[in-house]
N, C-alpha and C positions, 0 to 999 in steps of 0.2 A: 414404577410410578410414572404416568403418564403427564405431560405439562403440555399446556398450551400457552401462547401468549395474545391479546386480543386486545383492539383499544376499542371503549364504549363510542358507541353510536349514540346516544338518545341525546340529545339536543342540550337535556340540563343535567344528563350524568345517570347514576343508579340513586335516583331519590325512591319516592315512595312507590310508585306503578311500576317501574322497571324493573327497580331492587326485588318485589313481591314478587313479579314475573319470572326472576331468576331465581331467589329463593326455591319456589314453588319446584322447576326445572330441575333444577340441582336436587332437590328432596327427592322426587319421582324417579334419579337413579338409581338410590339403594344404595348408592356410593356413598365413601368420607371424602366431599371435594372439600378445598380451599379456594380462598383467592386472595390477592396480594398485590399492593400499587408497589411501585418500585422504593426498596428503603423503610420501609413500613414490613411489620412483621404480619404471615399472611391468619388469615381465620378462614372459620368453616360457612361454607359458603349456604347452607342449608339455615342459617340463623340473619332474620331479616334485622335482626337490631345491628350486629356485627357487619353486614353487608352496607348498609345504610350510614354505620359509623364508619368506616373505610374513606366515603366521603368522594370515593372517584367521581370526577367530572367528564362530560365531554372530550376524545379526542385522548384523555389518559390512558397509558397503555396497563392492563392488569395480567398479571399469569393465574392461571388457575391450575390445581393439579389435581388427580383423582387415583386411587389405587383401589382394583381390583379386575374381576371380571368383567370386560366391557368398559372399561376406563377411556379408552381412544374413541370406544363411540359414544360414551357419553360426554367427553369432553370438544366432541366437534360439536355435536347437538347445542352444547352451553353455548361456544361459539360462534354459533352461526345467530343466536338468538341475540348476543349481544351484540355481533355486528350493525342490528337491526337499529332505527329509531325506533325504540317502545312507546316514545310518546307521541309520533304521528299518526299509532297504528290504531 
């Protein structure tokens, strides 16, 4: 199982544009991701309601994990996209 750890970039967190933008990401790898704020138990990151209920803000650090084929590359991909502000883009 493959883990990353990544704090959001997007100015107000994984609301609704971000969230979607990742949702969408995470779907498009075929993979079972998760993600997970710290203490919080984690969900599938592939469900925008669950992503959005998480509630991560700005600057919060989240892990995300992925098991399978292509798990490291598709968990840098998640990564580098959350590193991003989505909502300047």
């Amino acid at each position: 199982m493959a883990t990353r750890q990544v704090s959001i970039a997007s100015s107000i967190g994984l609301h609704a544009r971000p969230a979607s933008l990742f949702v969408q990401a995470a779907t498009v790898t075929g993979l079972p991701v998760t993600i997970a704020k710290e203490g919080q138990p984690a969900v599938d990151a592939r469900s925008i309601l669950a992503v959005m209920a998480l509630g991560a803000k700005h600057g919060e650090v989240v892990t995300l994990t992925a098991e399978g084929d292509g798990a490291d590359a598709a968990l840098d991909s998640l990564v580098e996209l959350l590193s991003r502000d989505l909502d300047a883009e």
